[in-house]
C-alpha positions as CSV (number, residue, x, y, z in Angstrom):
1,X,2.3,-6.6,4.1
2,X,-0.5,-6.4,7.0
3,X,-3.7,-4.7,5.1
4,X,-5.2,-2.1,7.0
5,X,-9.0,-2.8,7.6
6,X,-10.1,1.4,5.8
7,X,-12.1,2.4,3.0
8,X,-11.0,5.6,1.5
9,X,-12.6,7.8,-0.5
10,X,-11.1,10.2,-2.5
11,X,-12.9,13.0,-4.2
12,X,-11.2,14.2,-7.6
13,X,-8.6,12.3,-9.9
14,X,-6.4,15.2,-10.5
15,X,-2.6,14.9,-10.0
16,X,-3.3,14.9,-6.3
17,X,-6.3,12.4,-6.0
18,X,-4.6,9.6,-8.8
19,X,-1.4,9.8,-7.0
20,X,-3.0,9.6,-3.6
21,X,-5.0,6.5,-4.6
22,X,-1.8,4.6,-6.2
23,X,0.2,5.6,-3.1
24,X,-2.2,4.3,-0.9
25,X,-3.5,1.4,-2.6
26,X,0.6,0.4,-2.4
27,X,0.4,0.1,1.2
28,X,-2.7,-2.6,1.2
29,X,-5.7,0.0,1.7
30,X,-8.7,-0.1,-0.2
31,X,-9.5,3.3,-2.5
32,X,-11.9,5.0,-4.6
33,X,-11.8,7.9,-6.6
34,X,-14.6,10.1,-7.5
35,X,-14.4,12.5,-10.3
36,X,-17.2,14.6,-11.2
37,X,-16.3,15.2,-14.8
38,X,-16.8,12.3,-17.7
39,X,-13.3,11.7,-17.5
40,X,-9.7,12.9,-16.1
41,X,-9.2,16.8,-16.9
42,X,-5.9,18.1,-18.5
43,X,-6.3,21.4,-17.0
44,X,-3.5,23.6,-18.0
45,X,-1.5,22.6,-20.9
46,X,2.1,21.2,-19.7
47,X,3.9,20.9,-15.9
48,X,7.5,20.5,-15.2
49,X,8.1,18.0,-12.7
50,X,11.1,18.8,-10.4
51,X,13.3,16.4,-8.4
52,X,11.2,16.4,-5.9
53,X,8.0,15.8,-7.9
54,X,10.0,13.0,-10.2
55,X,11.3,11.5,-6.5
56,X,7.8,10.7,-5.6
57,X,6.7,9.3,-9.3
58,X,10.0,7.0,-9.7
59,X,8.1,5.8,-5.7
60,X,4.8,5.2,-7.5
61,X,6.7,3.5,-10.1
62,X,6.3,5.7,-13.1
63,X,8.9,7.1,-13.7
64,X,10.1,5.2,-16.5
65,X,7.1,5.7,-18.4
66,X,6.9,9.4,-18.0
67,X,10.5,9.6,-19.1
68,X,9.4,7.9,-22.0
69,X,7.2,10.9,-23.4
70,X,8.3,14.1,-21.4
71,X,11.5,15.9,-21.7
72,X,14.8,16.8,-19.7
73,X,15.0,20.4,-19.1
74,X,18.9,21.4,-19.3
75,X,18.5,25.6,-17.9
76,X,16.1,28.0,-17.7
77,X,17.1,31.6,-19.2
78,X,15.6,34.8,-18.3
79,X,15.1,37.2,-20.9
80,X,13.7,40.9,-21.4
81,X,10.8,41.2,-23.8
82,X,13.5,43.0,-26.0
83,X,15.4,39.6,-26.4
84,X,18.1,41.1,-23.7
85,X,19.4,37.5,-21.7
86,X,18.8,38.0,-17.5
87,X,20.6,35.1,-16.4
88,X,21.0,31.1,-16.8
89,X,19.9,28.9,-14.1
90,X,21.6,25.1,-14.7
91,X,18.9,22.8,-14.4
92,X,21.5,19.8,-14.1
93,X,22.9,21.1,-10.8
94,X,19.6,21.5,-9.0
95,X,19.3,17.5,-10.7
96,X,22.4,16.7,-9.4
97,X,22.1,18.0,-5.9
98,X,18.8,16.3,-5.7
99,X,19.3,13.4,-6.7
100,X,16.6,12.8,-9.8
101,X,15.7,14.8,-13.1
102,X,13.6,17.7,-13.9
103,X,11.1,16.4,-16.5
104,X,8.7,18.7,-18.6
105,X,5.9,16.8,-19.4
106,X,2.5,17.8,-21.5
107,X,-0.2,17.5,-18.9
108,X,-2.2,15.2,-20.7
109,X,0.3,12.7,-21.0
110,X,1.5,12.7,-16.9
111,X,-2.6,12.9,-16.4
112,X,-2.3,9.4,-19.1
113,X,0.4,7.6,-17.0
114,X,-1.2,8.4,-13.7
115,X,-4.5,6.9,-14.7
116,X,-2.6,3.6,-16.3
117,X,-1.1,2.9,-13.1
118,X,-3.8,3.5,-11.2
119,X,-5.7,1.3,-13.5
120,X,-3.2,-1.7,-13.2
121,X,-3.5,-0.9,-9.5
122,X,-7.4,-1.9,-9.8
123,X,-8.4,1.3,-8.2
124,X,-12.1,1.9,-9.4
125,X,-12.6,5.6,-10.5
126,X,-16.3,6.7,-11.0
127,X,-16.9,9.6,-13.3
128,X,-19.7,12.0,-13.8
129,X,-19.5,11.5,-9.9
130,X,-20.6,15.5,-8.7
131,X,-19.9,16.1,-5.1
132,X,-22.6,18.6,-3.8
133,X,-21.4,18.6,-0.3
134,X,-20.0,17.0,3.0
135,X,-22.2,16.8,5.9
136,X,-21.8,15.2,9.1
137,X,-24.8,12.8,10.0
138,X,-24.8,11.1,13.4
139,X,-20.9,10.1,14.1
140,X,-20.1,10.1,10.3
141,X,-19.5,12.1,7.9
142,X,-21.4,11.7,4.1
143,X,-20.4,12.7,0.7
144,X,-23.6,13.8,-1.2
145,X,-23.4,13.7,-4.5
146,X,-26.0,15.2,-7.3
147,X,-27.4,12.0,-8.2
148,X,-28.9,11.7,-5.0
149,X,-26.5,8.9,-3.9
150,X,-24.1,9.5,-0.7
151,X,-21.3,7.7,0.5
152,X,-20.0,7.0,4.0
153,X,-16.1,5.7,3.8
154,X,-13.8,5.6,6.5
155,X,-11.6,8.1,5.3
156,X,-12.9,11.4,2.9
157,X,-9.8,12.9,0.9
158,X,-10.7,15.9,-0.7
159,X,-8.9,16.4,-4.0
160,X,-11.2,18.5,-5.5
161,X,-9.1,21.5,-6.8
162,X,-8.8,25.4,-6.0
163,X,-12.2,26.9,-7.1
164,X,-15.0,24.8,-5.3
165,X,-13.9,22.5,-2.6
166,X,-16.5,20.5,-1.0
167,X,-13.9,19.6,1.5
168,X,-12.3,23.0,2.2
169,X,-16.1,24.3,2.6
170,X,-16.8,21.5,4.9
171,X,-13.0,21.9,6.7
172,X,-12.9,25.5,6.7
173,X,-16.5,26.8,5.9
174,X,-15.0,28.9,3.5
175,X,-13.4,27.3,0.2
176,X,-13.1,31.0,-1.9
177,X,-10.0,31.1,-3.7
178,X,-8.0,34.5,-4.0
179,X,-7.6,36.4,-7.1
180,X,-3.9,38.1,-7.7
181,X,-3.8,39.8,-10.2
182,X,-3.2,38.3,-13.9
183,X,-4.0,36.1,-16.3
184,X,-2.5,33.1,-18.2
185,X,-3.3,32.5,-21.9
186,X,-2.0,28.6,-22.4
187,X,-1.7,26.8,-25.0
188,X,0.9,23.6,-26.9
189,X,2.6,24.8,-30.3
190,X,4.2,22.3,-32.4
191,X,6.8,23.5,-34.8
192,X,7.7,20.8,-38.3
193,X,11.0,21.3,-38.0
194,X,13.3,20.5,-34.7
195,X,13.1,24.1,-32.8
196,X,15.3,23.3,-29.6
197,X,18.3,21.2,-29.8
198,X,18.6,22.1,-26.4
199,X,15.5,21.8,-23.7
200,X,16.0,25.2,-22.3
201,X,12.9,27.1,-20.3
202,X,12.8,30.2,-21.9
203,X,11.1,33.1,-20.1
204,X,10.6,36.7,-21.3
205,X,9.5,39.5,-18.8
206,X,8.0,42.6,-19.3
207,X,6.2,45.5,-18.1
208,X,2.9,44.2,-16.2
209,X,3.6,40.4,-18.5
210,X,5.4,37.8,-18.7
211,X,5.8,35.0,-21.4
212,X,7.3,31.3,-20.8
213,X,8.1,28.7,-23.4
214,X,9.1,24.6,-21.8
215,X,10.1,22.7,-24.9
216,X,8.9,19.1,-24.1
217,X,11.0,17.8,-26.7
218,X,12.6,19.0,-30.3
219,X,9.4,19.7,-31.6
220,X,6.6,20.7,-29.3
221,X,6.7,23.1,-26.0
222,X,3.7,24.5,-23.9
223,X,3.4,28.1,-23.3
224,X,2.1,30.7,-21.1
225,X,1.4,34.8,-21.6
226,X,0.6,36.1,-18.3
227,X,-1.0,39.8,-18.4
228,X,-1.7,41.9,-15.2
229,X,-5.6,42.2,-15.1
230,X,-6.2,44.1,-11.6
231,X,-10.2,44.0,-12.1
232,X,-11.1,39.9,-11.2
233,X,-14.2,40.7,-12.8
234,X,-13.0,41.4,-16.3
235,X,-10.4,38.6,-15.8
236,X,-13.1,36.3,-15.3
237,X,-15.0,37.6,-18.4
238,X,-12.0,36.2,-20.5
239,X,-9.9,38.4,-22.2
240,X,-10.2,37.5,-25.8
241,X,-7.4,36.1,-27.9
242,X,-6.8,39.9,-29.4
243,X,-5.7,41.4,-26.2
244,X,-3.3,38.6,-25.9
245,X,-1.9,38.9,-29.9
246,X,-1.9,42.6,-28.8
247,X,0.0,42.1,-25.8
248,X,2.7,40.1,-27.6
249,X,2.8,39.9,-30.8
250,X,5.9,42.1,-31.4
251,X,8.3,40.1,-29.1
252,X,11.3,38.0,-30.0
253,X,10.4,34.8,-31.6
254,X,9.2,32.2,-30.2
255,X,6.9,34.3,-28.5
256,X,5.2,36.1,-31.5
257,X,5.4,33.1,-33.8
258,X,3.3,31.4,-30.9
259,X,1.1,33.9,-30.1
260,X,0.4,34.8,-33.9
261,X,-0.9,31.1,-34.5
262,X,-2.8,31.0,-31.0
263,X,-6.5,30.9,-31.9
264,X,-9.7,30.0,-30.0
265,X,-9.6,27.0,-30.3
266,X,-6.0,25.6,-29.0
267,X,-5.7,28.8,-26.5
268,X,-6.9,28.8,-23.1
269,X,-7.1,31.8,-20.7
270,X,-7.4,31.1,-17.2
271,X,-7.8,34.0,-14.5
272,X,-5.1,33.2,-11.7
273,X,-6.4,31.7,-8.0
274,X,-4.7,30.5,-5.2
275,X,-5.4,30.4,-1.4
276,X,-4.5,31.6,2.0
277,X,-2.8,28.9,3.8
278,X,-4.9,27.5,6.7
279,X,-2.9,25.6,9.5
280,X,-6.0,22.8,10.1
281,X,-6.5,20.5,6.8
282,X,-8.6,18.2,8.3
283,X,-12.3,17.8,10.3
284,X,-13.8,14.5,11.8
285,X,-12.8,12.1,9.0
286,X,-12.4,14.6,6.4
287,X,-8.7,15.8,5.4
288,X,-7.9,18.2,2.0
289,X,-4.8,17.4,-0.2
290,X,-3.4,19.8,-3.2
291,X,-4.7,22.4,-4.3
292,X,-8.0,21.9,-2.2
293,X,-5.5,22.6,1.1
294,X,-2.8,24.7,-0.6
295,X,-2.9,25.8,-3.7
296,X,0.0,28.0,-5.3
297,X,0.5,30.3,-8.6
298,X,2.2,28.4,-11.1
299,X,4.8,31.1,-10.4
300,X,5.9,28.7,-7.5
301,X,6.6,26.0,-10.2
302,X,5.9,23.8,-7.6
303,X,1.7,22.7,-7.9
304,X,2.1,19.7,-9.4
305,X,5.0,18.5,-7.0
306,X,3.2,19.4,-4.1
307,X,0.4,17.5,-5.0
308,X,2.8,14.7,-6.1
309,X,4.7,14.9,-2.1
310,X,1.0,14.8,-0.7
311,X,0.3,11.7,-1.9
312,X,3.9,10.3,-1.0
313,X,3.2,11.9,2.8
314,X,-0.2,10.5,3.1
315,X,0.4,6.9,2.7
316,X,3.5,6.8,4.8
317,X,1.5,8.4,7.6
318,X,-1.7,6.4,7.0
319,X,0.1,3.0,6.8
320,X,2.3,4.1,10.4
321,X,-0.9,4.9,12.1
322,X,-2.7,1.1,13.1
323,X,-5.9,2.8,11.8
324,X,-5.4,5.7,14.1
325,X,-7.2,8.5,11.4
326,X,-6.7,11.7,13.6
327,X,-3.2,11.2,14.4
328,X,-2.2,10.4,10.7
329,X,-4.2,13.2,9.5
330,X,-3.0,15.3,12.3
331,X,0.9,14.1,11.4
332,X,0.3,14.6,7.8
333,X,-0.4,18.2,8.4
334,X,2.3,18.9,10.2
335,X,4.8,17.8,7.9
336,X,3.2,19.5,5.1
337,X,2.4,23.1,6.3
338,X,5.0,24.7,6.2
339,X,7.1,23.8,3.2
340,X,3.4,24.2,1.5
341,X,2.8,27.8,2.6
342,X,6.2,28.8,1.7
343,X,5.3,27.5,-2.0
344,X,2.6,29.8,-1.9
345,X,3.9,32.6,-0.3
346,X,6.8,32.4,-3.1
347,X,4.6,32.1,-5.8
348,X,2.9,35.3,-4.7
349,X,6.3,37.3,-4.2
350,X,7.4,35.8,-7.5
351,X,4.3,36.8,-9.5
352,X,4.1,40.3,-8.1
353,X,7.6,40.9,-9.0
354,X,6.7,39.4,-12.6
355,X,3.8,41.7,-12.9
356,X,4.8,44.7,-11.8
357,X,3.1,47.7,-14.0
358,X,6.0,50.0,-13.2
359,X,8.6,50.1,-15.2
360,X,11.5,51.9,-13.3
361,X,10.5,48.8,-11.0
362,X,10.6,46.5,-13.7
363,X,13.9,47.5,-14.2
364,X,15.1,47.3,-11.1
365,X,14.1,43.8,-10.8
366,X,15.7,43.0,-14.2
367,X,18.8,44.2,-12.9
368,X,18.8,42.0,-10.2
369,X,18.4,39.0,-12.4
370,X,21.1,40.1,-14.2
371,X,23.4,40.1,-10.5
372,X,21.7,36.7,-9.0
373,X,24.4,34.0,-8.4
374,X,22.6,31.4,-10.1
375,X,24.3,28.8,-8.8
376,X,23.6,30.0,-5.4
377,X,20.0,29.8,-6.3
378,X,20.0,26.4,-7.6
379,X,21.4,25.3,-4.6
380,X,18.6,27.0,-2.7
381,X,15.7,25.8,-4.5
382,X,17.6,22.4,-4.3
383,X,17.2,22.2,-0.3
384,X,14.2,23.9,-0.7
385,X,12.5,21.5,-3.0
386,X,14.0,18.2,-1.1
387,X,12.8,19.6,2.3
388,X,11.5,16.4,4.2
389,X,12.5,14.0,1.8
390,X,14.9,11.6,1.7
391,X,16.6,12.8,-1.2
392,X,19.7,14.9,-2.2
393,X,21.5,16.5,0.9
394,X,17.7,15.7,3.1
395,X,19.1,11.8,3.6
């Protein structure tokens, strides 16, 4: 393999800047990831990796591993917060028509394998490493960090997450995510006895709230109580562990034997971001992957996959382009765009439906759960979801 003569640096070593490195590092080009905390962050507490995400790890060659200590979702049922069933979605045929599994992992463990392999890949990763900002000095852009040090690589990949991108801000010159509308209590319950003999999603709506449960395996599942909090300043405050016990605490099991041992301590609540998509990702030598360039609601289901098809998308256009940085850059957010603003904008229609504080309208849209075709919709999300890649019906 010819090795092309770049240094990149990549700012982050989230889902989107570990995967980034490994993919690139693949194709012969020298990579090094800064993080600013002390070490890699399991923001949020589990992730279901799709086809399309597990496509991209089995290509980083992981997905053996992550099999190893993640779960095979079967269906994901709809429910009313009375218990009422909505509708079953059949996880196998949106497997089958893509081509690879749908795996529910604990984020801590897919943040685990991702920094093994990028270990065995020799890809140094300095922590503690604060970006302050980007700034262009003579015909080069700098990465200033709080240390006073700066750095000057060929290529700047910001991976830096939703809430304060130094690469968005130097991109755009305005990295401010939006607020819509609710909050997510998250947390991982572990039961002694085997509670699913079957890894089914569960997911209860209500009035102005919505509760999911994603089994990981027999034992253990990851959970999220979303509440509609219109005020961004009160969601920001943190809503305490009460309003959520108060919120849910009478609905069907799981739900209230989860939310009845959530505590402080193994409960997070996190107000819900994401951003307008921007057609330019990319400024001089400075591009924005994940959620830096398009973050979605974890409505969209589809965050960590899109960070996951970034990575696959930027070393395939890096490693065509002879060292040509504009046009891979320019290429790369092409391809990306589009299928990544229609993850947001999904995620956004999604979550308002979920959150809806009228309840004739909450009806209305429990009624047409109960009427989806659901095998129509797998089928959907299936060439939605493989969309540019050369998997299920795309190849």
């Amino acid at each position: 393999m010819e090795s092309i003569l770049l240094e990149v640096a990549i700012l982050g070593a989230g889902v989107a800047g570990l995967a980034s490195a490994i993919a690139l590092k693949q194709v012969g080009i020298a990579v090094r990831v800064f993080e600013r905390r002390e070490s890699v962050h399991n923001l949020g507490a589990g992730v279901v990796c799709w086809p399309n995400a597990t496509f991209v790890l089995s290509e980083l060659g992981i997905l053996d591993e992550l099999m190893a200590v993640a779960g095979r979702i079967t269906a994901m049922r709809r429910f009313t917060r009375n218990d009422v069933e909505l509708g079953i979605l059949d996880v196998g045929q949106l497997d089958d028509e893509m081509g690879f599994p749908s795996l529910a992992v604990l984020r801590e463990d897919l943040m685990r394998v991702l920094l093994k392999r990028a270990e065995e890949c020799e890809i140094p990763i300095a922590f503690n490493a604060h970006a302050t900002s980007i700034e262009r000095t003579g015909d080069c852009c700098q990465v200033m960090f709080d240390d006073g040090n700066s750095i000057s690589p060929t290529l700047i990949i910001g991976a830096d997450g939703r809430m304060d991108s130094k690469a968005r801000q130097f991109i755009t010159n305005d990295n401010r995510p939006v607020y819509q509308g609710f909050v997510n209590w998250i947390g991982i319950h572990r039961w002694e006895q085997p509670e699913f003999d079957r890894l089914e999603v569960h997911d209860y709506w209500g009035v102005g709230a919505r509760f999911g449960v994603v089994p990981v395996s027999a034992h253990t599942a990851y959970w999220a109580g979303g509440l509609a909090v219109s005020d961004v300043s009160l969601a920001q405050d943190h809503p305490s562990i009460d309003q959520l016990k108060q919120a849910f605490d009478d609905w069907p099991d799981p739900v209230g034997e989860i939310v009845r041992s959530a505590s402080d301590s193994n409960t997070k609540c996190v107000p819900l971001f994401d951003h307008n998509p921007v057609p330019n990702w990319h400024r001089d030598n400075v591009l924005m992957i994940g959620d830096a360039a398009h973050a979605a609601l974890p409505t969209s289901g589809q965050g960590a996959a899109q960070a996951l098809e970034d990575a696959w998308f930027l070393a395939r256009e890096i490693s065509a382009s002879a060292g040509d940085m504009e046009t891979a850059m320019a290429e790369f957010t092409r391809k990306r765009f589009n299928k990544t603003t229609r993850v947001i904008m999904g995620g956004r229609a999604f979550a308002s439906s979920l959150f809806e504080s009228d309840a004739k309208a909450c009806a209305l849209r429990d009624q047409k759960a109960v009427e989806t075709d659901y095998t129509a919709m797998a089928s959907g999300m299936a060439s939605a979801w493989s969309d540019g890649l050369p998997i299920g019906g795309q190849h």
